[in-house]
Backbone bond lengths (Angstrom), bond angles and torsions (degrees), N, CA, C in turn:
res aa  C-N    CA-C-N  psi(-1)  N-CA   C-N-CA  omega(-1)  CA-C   N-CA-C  phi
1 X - - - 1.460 - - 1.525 109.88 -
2 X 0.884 117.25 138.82 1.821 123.38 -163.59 1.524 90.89 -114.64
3 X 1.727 85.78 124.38 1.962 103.26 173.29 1.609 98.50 -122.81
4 X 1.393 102.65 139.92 1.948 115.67 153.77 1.130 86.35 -59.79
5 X 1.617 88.10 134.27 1.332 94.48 176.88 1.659 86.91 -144.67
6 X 1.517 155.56 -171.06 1.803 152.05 105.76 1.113 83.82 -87.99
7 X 1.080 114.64 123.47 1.872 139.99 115.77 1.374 130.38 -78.42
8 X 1.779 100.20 2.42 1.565 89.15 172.35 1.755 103.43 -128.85
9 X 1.166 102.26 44.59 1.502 121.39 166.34 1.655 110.16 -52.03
10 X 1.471 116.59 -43.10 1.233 110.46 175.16 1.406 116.78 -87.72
11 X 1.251 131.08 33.41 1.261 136.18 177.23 1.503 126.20 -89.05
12 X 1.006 149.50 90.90 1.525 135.54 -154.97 1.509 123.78 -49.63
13 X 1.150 131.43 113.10 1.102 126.81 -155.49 2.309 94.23 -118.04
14 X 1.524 93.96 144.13 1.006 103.33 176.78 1.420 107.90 -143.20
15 X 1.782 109.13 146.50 1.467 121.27 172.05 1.356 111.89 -43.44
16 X 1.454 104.31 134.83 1.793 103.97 -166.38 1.793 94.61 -112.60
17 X 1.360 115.58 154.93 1.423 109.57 -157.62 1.380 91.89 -105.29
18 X 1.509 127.54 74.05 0.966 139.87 -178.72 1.506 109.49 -55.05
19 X 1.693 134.96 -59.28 1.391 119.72 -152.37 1.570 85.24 -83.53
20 X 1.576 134.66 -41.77 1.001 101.38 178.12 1.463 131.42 -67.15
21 X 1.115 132.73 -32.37 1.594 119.14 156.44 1.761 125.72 -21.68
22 X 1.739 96.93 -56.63 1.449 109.12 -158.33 1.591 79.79 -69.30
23 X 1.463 147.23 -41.54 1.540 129.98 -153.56 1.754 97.49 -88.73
24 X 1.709 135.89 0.82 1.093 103.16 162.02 1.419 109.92 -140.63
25 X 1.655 113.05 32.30 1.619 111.54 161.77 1.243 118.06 -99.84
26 X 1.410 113.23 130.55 1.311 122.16 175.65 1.606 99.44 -93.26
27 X 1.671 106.42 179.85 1.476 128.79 -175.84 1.991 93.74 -70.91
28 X 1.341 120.01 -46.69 1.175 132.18 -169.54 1.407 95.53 -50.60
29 X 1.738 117.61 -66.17 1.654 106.79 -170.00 1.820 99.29 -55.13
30 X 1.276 124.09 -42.56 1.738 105.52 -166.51 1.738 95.66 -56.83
31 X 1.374 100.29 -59.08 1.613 70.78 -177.15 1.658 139.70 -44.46
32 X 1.119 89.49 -26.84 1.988 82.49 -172.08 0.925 97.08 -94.59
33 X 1.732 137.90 -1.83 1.752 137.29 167.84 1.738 100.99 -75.70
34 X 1.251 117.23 -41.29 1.302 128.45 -164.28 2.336 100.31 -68.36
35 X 1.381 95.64 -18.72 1.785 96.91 -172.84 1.612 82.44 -74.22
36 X 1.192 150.14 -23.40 1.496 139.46 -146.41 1.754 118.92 34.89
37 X 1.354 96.81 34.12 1.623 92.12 156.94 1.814 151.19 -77.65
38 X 1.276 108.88 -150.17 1.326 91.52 144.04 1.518 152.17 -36.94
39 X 1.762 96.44 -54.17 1.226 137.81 177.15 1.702 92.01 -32.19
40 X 1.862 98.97 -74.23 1.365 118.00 -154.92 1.828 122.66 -65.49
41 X 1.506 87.46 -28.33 1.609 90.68 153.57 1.354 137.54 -122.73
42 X 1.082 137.05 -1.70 1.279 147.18 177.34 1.664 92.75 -115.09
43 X 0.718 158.38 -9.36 1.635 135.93 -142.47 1.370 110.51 -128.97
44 X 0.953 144.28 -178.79 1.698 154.52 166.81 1.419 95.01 -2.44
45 X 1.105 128.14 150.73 1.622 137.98 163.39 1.424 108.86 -82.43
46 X 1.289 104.65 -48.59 1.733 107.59 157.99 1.625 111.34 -35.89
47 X 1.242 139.55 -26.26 1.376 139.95 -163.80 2.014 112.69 -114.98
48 X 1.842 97.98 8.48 1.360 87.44 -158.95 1.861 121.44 139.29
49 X 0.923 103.94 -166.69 1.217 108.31 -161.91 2.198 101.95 -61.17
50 X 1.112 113.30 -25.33 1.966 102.13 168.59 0.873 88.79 99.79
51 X 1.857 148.83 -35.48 1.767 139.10 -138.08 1.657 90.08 130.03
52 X 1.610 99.91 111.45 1.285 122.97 163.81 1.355 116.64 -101.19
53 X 1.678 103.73 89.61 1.423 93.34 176.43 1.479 112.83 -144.50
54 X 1.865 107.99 172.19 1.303 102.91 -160.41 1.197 123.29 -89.23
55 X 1.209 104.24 162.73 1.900 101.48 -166.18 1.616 99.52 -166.16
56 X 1.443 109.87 125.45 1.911 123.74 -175.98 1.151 103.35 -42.17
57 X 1.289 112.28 -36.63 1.841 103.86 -148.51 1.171 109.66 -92.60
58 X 1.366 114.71 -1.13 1.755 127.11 166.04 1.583 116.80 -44.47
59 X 1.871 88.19 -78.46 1.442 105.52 -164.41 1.463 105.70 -107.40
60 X 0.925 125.99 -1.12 1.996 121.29 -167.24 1.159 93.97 -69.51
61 X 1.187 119.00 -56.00 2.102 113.87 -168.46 1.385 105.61 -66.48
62 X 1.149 118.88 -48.93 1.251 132.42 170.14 1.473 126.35 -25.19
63 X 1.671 115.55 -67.90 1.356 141.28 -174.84 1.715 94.31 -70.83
64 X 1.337 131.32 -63.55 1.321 134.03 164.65 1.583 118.12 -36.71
65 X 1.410 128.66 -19.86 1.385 125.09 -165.62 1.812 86.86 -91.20
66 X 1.691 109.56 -46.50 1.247 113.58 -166.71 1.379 118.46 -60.81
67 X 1.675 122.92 -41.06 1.667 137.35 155.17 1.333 131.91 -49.81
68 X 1.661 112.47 -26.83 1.593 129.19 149.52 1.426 117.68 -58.68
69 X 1.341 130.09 -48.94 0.922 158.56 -134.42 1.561 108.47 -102.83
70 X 1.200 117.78 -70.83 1.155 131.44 174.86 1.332 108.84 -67.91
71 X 1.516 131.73 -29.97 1.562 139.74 -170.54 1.759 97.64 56.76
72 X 1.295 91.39 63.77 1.715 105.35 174.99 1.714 95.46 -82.26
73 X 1.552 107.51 120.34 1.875 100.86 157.89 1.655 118.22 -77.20
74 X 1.004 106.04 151.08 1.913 132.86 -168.14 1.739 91.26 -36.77
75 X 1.485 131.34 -50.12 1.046 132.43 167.87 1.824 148.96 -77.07
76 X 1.655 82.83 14.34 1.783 106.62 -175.89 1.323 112.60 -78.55
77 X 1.240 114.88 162.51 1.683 112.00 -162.21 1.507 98.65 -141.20
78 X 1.697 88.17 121.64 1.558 93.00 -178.87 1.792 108.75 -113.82
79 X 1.321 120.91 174.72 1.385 140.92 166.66 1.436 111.92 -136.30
80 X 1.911 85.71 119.91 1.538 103.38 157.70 1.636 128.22 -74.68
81 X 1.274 124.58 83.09 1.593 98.04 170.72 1.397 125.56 -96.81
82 X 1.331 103.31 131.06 1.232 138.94 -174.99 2.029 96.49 104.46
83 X 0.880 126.81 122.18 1.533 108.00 -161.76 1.539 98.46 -141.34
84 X 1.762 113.27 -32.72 1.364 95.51 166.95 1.294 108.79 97.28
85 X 1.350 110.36 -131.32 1.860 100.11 -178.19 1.827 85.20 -119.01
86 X 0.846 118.35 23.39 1.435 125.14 156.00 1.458 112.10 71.48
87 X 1.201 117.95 36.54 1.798 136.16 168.50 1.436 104.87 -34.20
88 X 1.549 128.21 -63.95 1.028 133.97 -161.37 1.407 125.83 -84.22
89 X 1.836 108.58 -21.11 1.550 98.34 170.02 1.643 104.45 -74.49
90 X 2.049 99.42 -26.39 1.894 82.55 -159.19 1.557 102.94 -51.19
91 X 1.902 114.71 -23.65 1.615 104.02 -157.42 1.719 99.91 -81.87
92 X 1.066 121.05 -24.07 1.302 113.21 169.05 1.663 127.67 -60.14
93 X 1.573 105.75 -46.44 1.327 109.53 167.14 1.546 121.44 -65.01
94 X 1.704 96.95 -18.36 1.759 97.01 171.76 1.807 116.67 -61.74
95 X 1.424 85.46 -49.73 1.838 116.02 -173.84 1.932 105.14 -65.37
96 X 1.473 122.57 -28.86 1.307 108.28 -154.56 1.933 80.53 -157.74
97 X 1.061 117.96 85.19 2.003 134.99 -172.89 1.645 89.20 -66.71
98 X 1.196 124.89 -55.71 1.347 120.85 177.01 1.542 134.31 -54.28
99 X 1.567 123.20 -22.53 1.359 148.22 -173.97 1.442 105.37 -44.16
100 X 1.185 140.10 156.43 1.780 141.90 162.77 1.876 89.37 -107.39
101 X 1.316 89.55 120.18 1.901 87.44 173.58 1.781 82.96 -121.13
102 X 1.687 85.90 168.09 2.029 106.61 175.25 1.511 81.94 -162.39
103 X 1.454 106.69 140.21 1.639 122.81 154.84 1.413 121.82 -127.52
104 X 0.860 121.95 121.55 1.684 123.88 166.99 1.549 116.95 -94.04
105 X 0.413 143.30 155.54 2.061 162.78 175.66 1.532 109.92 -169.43
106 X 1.701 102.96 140.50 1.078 119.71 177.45 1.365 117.77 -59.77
107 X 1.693 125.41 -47.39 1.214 150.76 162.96 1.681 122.13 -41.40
108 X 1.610 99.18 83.33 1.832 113.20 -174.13 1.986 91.84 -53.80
109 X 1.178 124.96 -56.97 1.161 124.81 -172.75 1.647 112.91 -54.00
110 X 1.227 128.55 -16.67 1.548 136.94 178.16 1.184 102.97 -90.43
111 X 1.309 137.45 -27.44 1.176 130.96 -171.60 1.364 114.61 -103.78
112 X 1.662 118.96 -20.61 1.350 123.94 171.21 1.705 109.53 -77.58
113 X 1.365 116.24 -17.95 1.037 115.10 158.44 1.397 132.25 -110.18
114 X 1.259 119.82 40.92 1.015 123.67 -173.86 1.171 120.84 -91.14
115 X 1.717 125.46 171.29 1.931 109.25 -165.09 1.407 94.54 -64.17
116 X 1.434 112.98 164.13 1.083 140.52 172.93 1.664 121.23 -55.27
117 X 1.475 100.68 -36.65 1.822 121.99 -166.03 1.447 105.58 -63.41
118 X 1.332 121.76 -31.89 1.440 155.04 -142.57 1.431 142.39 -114.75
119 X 1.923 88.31 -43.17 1.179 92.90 163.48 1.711 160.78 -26.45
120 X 1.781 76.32 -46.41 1.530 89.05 -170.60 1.404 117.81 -79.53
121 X 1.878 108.45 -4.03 1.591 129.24 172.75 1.584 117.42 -93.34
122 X 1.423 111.20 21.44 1.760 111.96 -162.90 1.621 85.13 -139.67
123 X 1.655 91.10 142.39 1.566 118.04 -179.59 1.366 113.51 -136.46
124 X 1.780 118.91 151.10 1.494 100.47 163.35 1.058 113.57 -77.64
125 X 1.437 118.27 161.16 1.666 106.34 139.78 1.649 86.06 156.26
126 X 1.413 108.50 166.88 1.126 148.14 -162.18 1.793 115.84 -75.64
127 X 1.983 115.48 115.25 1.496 104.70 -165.79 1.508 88.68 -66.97
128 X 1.290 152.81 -27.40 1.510 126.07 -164.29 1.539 115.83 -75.69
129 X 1.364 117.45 -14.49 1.431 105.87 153.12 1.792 107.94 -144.49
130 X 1.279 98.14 117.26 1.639 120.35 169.07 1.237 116.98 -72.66
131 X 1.412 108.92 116.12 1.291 107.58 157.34 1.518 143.59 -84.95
132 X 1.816 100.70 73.32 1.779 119.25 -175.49 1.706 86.95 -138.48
133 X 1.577 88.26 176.04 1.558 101.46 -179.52 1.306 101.85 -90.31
134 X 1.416 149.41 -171.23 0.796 156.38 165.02 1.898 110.99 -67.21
135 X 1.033 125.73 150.26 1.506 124.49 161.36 1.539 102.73 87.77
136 X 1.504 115.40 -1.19 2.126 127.22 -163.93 1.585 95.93 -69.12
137 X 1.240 140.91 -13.05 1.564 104.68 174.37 1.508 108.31 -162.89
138 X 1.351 116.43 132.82 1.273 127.91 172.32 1.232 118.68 -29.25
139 X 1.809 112.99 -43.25 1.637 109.59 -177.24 1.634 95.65 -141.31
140 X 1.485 114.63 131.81 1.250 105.32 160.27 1.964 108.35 -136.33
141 X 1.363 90.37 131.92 1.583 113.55 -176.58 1.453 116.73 -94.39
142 X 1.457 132.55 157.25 1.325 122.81 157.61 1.683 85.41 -166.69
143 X 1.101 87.63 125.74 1.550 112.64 -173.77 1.971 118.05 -96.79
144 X 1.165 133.50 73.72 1.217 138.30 179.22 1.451 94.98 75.47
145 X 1.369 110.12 77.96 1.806 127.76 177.35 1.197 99.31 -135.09
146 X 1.258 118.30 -92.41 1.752 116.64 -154.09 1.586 110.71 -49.41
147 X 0.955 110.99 -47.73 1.850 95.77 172.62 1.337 131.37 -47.46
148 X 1.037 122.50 -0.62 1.227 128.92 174.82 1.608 131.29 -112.67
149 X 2.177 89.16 21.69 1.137 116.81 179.76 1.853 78.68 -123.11
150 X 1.586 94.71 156.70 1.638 115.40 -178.45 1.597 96.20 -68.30
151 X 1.767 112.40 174.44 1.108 110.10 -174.41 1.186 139.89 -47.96
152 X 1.727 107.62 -52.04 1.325 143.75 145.32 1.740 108.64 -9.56
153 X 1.068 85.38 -83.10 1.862 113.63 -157.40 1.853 88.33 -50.08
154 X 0.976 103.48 -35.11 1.506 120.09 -168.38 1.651 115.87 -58.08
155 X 1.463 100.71 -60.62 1.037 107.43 174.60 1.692 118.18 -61.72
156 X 1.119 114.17 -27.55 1.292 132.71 -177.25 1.803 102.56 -53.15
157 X 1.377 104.79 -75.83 1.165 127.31 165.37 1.521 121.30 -32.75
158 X 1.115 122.30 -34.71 1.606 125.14 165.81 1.178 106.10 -67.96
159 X 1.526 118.36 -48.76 1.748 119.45 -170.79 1.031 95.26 -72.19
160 X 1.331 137.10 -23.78 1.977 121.94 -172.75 1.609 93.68 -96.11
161 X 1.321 130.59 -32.26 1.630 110.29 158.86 1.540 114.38 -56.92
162 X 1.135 135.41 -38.58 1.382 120.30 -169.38 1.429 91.48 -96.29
163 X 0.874 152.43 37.81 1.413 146.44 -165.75 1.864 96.28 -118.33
164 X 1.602 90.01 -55.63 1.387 92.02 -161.09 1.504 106.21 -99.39
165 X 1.441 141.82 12.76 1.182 168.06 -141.79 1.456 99.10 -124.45
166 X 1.786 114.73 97.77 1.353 102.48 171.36 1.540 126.57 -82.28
167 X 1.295 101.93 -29.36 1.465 110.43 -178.25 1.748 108.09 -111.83
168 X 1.662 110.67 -65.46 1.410 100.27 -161.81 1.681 91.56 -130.35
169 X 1.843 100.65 159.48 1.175 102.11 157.65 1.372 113.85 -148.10
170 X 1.283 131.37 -179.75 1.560 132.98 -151.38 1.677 107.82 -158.09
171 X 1.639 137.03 110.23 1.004 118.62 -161.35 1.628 79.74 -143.70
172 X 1.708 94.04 160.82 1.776 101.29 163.26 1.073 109.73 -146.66
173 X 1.456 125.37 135.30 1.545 127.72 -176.79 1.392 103.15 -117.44
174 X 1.634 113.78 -174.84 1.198 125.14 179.75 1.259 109.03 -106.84
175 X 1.690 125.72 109.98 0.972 142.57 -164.84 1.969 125.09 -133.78
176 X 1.334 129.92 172.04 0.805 112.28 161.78 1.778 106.75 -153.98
177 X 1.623 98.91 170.50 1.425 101.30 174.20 1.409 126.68 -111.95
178 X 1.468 118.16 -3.60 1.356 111.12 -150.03 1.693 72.80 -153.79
179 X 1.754 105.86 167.95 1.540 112.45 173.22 1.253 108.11 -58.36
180 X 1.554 121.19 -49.28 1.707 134.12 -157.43 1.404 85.15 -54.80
181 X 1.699 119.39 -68.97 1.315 107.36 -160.78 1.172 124.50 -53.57
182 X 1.173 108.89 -14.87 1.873 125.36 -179.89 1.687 105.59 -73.15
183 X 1.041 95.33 -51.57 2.042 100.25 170.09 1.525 109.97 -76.69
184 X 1.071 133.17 -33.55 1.151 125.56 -173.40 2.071 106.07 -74.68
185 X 1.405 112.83 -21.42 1.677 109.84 -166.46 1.457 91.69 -108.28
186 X 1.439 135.93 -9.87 1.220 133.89 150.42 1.322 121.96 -48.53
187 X 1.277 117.61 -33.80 1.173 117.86 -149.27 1.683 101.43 -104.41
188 X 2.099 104.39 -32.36 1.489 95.44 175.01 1.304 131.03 -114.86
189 X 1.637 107.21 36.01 1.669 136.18 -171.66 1.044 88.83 -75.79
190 X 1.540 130.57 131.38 1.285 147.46 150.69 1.640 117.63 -96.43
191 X 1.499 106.45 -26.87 1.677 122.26 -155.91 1.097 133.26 -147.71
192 X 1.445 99.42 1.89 1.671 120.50 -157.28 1.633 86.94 -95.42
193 X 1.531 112.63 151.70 1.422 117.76 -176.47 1.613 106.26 -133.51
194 X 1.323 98.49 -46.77 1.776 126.07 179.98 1.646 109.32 -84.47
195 X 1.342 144.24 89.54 1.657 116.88 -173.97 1.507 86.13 -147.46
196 X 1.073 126.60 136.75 1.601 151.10 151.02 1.395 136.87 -128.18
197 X 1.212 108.32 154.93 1.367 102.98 172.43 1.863 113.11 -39.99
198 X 1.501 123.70 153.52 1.352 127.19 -178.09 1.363 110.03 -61.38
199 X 1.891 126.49 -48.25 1.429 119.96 155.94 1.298 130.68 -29.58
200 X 1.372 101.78 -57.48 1.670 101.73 159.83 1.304 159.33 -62.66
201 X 1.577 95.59 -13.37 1.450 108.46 174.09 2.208 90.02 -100.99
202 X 1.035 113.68 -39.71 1.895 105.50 166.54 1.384 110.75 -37.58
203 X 2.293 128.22 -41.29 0.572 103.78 -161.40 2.093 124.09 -106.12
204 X 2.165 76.92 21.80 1.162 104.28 -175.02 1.506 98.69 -90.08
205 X 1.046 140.04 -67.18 1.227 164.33 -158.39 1.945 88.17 -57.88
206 X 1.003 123.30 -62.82 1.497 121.87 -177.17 1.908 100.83 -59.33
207 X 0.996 111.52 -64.34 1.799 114.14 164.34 1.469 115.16 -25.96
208 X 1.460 128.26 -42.36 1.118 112.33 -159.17 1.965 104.71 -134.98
209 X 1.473 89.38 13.81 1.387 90.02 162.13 1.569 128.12 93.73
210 X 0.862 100.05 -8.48 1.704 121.94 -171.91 1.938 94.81 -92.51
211 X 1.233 79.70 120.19 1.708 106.90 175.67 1.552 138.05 -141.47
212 X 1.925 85.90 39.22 1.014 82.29 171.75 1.895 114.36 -114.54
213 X 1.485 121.94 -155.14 1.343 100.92 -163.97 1.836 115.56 -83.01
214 X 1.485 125.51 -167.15 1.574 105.50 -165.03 1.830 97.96 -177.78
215 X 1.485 104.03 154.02 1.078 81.31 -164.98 1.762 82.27 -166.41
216 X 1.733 125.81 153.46 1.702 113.98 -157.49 1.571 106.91 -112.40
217 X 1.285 113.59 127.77 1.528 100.66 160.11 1.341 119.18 -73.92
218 X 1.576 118.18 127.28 1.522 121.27 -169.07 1.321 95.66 -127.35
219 X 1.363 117.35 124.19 1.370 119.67 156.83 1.544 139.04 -46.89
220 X 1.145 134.72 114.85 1.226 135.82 172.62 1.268 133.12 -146.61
């Protein structure tokens, strides 16, 4: 049964410079943010993240809330999709040496640079079709990914998270509750393709079968 839940309550969160974004992104930067290259993480801030890099105080509390939480044993095997240069399995494999991690991301350039610890557990390729069998991991996460696949592709991507998800899973989209928040994530979408009100993605998630847990990125 899939509950709202934050699990990334311990995540450091900072004021995002929303009106200035919206007064100097054009359609041009989403596009070359939307290739997930260089551009999108290392490159112009105008294009994205400015410098994607790693840092404890990100994911350590974070990855630990999810292993409390889930009552993951020392030998449970999770998947990141969309994973990036893979910040969050290294902190899991820091937190739990025994764990089976795998990450996929669309982004060949995220994964060629990805930490070192990790590497050899990170793949490209696409959340609407995973390459695992069905039933492959105790926990699988993807943290502000599938929305940034079209509706379609989207839904797809939930059924291949619960597909391959034996026990639990954990997702966050770009969502809102109120009009403001609706103007306010308009304004600092760089990548988002899929975004609705939170009712609507509840009454997506029941539609297409995916039951596992979920939780919204909201601009503020």
């Amino acid at each position: 049964m899939a509950h709202e839940i934050n699990l990334l309550d311990f995540y450091p969160r900072s004021k995002r410079p929303i009106e200035e974004r919206a007064n100097l992104v054009t359609e041009e930067h989403r596009g070359v943010a939307r290739q997930f290259g260089r551009e999108f993480f290392d490159g112009n801030r105008l294009f994205g993240y400015g410098g994607y890099y790693y840092h404890p105080r990100f994911w350590q509390g974070t990855v630990r809330r999810f292993r409390n939480y889930y009552h993951l044993a020392e030998d449970a095997s999770v998947l990141d999709v969309g994973c990036a240069k893979g910040f969050m399995l290294h902190d899991f494999k820091q937190l739990m040496p025994r764990l089976t991690i795998a990450g996929v991301d669309i982004s060949a350039y995220a994964i060629a640079n990805a930490m070192e610890t990790v590497k050899p557990f990170l793949h490209v390729g696409n959340a609407k079709e995973l390459p695992y069998r069905e039933d492959s991991f105790d926990l699988v996460v993807s943290i502000n990914t599938i929305h940034n696949l079209p509706l379609e592709e989207c839904k797809e991507a939930l059924r291949e998270i619960q597909r391959v998800a034996r026990q639990h899973a954990f997702i966050t989209v770009d969502a809102w509750r109120t009009e403001e928040e609706r103007k306010r994530f308009l304004k600092w979408n760089m990548t988002g393709l899929t975004y609705m009100h939170v009712d609507d993605w509840k009454r997506l998630f029941e539609k297409v079968g995916y039951r596992g847990d979920y939780y919204w990125f909201i601009a503020e």
